[in-house]
N, C-alpha and C positions, 0 to 999 in steps of 0.2 A: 520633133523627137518622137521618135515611136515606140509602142509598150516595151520592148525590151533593153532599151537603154535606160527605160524610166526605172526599170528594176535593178538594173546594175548600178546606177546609181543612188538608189536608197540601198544598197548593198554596202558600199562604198562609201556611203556616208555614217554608216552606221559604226557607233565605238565598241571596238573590242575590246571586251573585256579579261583583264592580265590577272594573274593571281596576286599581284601584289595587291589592287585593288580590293579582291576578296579576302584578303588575310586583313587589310585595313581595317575593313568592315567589320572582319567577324574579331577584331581586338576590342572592338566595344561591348563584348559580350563576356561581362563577370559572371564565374560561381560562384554565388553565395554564400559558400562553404569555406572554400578554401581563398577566396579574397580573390584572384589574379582573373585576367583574361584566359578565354579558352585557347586563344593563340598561344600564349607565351607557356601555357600547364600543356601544352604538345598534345590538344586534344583531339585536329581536326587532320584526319585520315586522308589517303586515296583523295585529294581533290582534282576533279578534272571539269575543265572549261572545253565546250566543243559550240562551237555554232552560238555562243552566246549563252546555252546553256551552263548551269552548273551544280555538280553534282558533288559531295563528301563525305565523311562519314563524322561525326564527333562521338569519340573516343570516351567513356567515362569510366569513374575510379569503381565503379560498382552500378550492377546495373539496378541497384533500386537505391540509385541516387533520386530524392526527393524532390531535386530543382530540373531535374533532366527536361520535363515537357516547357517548361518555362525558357530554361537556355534553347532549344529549338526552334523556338517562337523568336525569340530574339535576334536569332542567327538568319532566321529568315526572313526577319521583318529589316532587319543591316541588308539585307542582299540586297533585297528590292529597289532600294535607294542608290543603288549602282545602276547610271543610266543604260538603256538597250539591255537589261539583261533578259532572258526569258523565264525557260521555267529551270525551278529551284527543286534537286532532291537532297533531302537530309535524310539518312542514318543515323540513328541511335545504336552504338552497341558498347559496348564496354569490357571491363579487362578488372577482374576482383583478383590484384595480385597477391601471389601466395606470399604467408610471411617465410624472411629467409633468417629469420634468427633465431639464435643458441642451434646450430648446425649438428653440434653434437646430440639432437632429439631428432624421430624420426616421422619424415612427412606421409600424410595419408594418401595416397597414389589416386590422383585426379582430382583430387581436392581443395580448392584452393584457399576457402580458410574457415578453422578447427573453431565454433563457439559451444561452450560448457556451460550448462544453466543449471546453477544448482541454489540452494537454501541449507542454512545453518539445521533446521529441524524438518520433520514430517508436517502433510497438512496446512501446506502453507500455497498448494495449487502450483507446484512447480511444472508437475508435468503437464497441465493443462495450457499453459504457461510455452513452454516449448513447445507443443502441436500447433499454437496457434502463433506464434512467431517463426515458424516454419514455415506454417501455410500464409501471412501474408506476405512475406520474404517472396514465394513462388509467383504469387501475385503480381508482383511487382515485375516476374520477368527473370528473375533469375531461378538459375539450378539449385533445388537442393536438397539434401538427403535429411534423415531425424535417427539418428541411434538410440536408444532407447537402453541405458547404462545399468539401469535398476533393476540387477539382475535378479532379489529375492521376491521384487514387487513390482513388475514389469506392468503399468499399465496402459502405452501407448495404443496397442493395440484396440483396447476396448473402445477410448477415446477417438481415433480414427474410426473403429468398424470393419477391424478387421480381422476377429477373435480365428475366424476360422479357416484364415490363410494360412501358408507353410513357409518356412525359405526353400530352396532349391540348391543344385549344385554339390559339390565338395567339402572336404575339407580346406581345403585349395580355395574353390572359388566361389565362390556362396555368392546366390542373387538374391537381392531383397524384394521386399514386395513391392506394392506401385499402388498408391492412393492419392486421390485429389491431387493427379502432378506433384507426389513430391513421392522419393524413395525412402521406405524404411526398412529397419532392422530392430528385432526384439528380441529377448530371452521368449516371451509370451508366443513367440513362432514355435517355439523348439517343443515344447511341454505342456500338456492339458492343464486347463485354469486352475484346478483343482492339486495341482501337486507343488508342493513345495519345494526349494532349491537349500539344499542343505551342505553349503560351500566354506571352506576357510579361504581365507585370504589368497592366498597362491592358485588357486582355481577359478575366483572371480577375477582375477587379473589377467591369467589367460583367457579367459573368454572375451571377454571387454577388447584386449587386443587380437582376439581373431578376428570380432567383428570390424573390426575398425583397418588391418591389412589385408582380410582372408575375401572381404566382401567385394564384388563386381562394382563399385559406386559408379562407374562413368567416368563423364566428366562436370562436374559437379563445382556450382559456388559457393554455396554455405553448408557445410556438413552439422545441425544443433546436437548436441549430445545431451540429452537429459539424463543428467545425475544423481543419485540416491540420495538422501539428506545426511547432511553428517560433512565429517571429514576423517571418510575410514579409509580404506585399499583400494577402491577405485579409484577417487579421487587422487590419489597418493599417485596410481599406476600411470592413470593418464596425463598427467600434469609433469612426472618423471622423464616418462616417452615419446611422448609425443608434440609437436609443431604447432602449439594452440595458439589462434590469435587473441584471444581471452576468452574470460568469463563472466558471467550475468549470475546475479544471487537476488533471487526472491525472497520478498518477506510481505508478511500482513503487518496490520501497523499496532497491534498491541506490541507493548515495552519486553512482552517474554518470545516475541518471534525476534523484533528484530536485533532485542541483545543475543541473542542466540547467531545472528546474519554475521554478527560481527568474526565470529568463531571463522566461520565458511570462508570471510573475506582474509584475515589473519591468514589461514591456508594458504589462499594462492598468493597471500605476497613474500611467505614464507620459502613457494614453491617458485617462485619469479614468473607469477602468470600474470600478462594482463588483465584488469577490472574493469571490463565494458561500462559497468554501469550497476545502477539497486534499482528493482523494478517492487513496488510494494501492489501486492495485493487486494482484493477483497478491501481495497481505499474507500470506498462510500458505497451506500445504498440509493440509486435514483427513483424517485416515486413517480409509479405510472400513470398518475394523476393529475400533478403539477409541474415535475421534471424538475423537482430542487433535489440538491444532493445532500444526504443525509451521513455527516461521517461517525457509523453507530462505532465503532474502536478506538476511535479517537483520531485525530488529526495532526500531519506535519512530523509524524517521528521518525519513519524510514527519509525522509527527505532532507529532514534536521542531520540523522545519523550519515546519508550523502554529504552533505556539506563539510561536518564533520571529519570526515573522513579523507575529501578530498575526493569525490568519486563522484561520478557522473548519475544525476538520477533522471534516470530514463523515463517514469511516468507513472502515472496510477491509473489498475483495473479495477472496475465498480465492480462490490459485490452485486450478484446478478443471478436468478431462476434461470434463466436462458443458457447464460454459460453452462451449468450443471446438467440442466435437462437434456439440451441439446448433445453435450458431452455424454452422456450416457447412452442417447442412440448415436453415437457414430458420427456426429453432424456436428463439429467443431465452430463456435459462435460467427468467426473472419467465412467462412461456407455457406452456415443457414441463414443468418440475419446481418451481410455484412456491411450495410446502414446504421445498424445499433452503435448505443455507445460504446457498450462493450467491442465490439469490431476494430471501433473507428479509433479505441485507447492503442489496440495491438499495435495499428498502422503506424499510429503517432511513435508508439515505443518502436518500431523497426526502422522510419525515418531515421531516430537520433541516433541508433544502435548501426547503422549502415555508416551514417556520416562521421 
């Protein structure tokens, strides 16, 4: 027999591999999340077998799903064990579907879904709060914008670093600024720091919704709105109008912030918004010396008032010099130091908050 028959029949010998095969395989791959296989949650895309090779894409409900590198690894380590196969490509991409309910509110054009972070009172690190679950959200891979709703006290800007940008555009079409991969919009664009916004109600409502239809976003997966403390005519406007997938309400863990949360949360379920979750603040002090947590406010009361309540608590950020300082130049904690705890609390609160 001579070399070329010797090749045709390891050709020929060899099992092709069917896609029923690969679907087999890739059903032994649970999300963690949501309990089922990736086969049956309709995740795996575009599959094509050529030559033994094979290629797909898996689909996920968001792309900073928290288990996505994990199901990948799994998906490819099922494949392998399919005799003859060769080489494996996976895709990761995903699909953050818009929410399609209460129809009669209107959707943010390119948007696919509307998160509002607010707190019952001032001082309680909301907005700090929102930049940086903006910016680890981006991290993760997905689109996303920051509106910045705090029309009399606009401080995103500062906190990004970006006092002395401008918006551009129209009235019509307004483009936002562009930092550390994510897009935003402020009042703080519009007006020198120094000047006051001296609004009734009906004029911060228009604004709030120009920013939110008039703006360029793209196309965009999580639009955060940080919101003014309180529950005045912002809150009122956007939660009336608009397509919100919920809301996050900060508090610190003395009994006068988070009786105060409870007000904020009363709101939206008055307003029929969803409650992502309670995210409490300024939760401990870690010492830079032995790395115990010190909880100077007290402990377990935002998490108690979760339980309580029925609502999901998302996590606790350390009081922390870092967050502060850093926040004051422009250099958001999840940016300059995003190994710290502080960082790595954001991440943790954006995992539960995604899932």
């Amino acid at each position: 027999m001579n070399g070329g028959s010797k090749a045709k029949l390891a050709f020929y010998s060899m099992n092709i591999i069917t896609e029923d095969q690969v679907y087999q395989a890739l059903s032994n791959v649970i999300d963690p999340d949501l309990h089922e296989d990736i086969v049956t949650l309709g995740f795996i895309k575009e599959l094509k077998i050529q030559d033994n090779n094979v290629s797909f894409e898996i689909e996920l409900t968001t792309p900073a799903c928290p288990f996505k590198q994990k199901m990948r690894d799994e998906a490819e380590s099922n494949i392998k064990n399919i005799p003859d196969v060769k080489n494996i490509d996976i895709t990761l991409t995903s699909r953050a579907n818009a929410e399609n309910e209460m129809p009669q509110k209107v959707a943010v054009k390119g948007v696919k879904h509307v998160i509002a972070v607010a707190s019952g009172k001032g001082g309680v690190g909301k907005s700090t709060v929102s930049v940086n679950i903006a910016l680890a959200l981006a991290q993760t891979g997905a689109k996303v914008g920051l509106l910045d709703a705090d029309i009399y006290g606009p401080s995103i800007p500062l906190l990004l670093g970006v006092t002395d940008e401008q918006l551009h555009g129209t009235d019509e079409e307004i483009y936002p600024v562009e930092k550390y991969g994510i897009k935003v919009v402020s009042m703080g664009f519009l007006l020198p720091r120094e000047q006051a916004v001296i609004w009734r109600g009906p004029m911060l409502d228009k604004m709030v919704n120009q920013f939110l239809m008039n703006v360029v976003w793209g196309e965009i997966d999580y639009l955060i709105v940080d919101l003014p403390p309180g529950t005045g005519d912002v809150q009122l406007g956007l939660c009336q109008q608009v397509n919100i997938t919920g809301a996050v309400v900060v508090s610190t863990p003395q009994e006068a912030a988070w009786s105060i949360a409870q007000k904020a949360i009363s709101m939206f379920r008055q307003l029929h918004t969803p409650i992502l979750g309670l995210i409490e603040n300024m939760s401990y002090y870690v010492c830079p010396h032995c790395d115990e947590k010190d909880y100077i406010f007290g402990i377990g009361g935002t998490k108690k008032l979760a339980e309580e309540l029925r609502i999901d608590f998302l996590g606790e950020i350390p009081l922390s010099t870092d967050i502060r300082s850093f926040s004051d130049y422009g250099n958001p904690i999840v940016i300059a130091e995003p190994e710290s705890y502080a960082a790595k609390a954001f991440k943790e609160i954006v995992k539960k908050l995604t899932a």
